[in-house]
C-alpha positions as a Markdown table, in Angstrom:
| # | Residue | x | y | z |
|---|---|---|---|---|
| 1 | Unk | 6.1 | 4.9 | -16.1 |
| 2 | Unk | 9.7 | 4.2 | -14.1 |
| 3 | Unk | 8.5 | 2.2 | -11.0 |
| 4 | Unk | 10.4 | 4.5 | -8.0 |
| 5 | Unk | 10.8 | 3.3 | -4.4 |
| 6 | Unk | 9.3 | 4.5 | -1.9 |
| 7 | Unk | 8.8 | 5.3 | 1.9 |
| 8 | Unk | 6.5 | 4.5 | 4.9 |
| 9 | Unk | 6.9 | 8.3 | 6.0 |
| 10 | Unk | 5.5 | 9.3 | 2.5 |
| 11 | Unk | 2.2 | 6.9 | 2.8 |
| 12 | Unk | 1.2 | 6.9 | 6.3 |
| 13 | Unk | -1.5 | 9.2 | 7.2 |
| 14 | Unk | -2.7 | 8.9 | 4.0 |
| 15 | Unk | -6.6 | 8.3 | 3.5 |
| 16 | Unk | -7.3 | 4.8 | 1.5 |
| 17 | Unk | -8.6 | 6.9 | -1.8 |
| 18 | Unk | -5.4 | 8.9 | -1.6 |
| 19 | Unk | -3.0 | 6.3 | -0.9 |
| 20 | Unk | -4.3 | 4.3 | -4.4 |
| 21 | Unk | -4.5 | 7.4 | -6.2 |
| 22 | Unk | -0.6 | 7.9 | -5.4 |
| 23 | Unk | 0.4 | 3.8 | -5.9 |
| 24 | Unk | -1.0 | 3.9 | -9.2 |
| 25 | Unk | 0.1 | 7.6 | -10.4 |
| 26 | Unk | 3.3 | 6.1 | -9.4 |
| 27 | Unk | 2.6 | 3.0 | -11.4 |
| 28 | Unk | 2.3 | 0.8 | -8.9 |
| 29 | Unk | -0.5 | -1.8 | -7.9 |
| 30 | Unk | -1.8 | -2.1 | -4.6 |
| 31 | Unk | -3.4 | -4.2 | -2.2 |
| 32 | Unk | -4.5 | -4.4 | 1.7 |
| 33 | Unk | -2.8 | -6.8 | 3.7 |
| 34 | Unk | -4.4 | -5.3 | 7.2 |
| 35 | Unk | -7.1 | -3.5 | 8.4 |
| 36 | Unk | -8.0 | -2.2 | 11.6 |
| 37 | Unk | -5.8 | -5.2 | 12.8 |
| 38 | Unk | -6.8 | -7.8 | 11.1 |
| 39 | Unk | -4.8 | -9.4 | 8.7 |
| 40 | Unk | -6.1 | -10.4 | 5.1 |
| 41 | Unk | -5.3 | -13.8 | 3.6 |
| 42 | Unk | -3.0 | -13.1 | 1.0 |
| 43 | Unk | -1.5 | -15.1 | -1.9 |
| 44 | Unk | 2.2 | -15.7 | -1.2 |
| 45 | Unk | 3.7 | -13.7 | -4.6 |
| 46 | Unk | 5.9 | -10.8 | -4.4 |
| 47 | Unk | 6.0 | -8.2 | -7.0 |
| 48 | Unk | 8.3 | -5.4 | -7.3 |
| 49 | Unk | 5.4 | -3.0 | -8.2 |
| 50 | Unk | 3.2 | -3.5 | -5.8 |
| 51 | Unk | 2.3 | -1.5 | -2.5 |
| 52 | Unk | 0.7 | -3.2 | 0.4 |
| 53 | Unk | -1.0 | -1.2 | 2.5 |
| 54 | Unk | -2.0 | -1.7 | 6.2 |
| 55 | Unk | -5.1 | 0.2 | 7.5 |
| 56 | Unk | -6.7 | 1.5 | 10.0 |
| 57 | Unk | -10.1 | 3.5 | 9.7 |
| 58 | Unk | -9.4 | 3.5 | 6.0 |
| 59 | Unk | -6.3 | 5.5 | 6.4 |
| 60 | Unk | -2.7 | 3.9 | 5.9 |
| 61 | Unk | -0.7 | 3.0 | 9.2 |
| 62 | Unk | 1.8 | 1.3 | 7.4 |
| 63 | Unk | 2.9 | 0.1 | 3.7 |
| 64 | Unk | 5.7 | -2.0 | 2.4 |
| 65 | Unk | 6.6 | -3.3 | -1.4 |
| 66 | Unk | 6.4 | -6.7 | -2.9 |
């Protein structure tokens, strides 16, 4: 599977089931980095295929790469 890039616009709104269903049709892995505010300790690796998701109410508010 071609890793493609992709955009906030495309994630947010997104419910938390959803948003990993699309990462990994994508072929992307994902993890939270926030939820409902709080941040999650994280371990300080970047990865090209990997979406992290920020959430709130288990839907995504926001979601970057790396």
């Amino acid at each position: 599977m071609d890793i493609r890039p992709i955009t906030e616009s495309e994630w947010r709104g997104l419910s938390l089931q959803e948003a990993i269903k699309k990462a990994e049709g994508i072929g992307y892995i994902w993890r939270i980095v926030e939820e409902n505010g709080n941040p999650k300790m994280l371990e300080y690796n970047v990865k090209s295929n990997r979406v992290n998701l920020r959430l709130r109410d288990n839907f995504v508010i926001g979601v970057y790469t790396g």
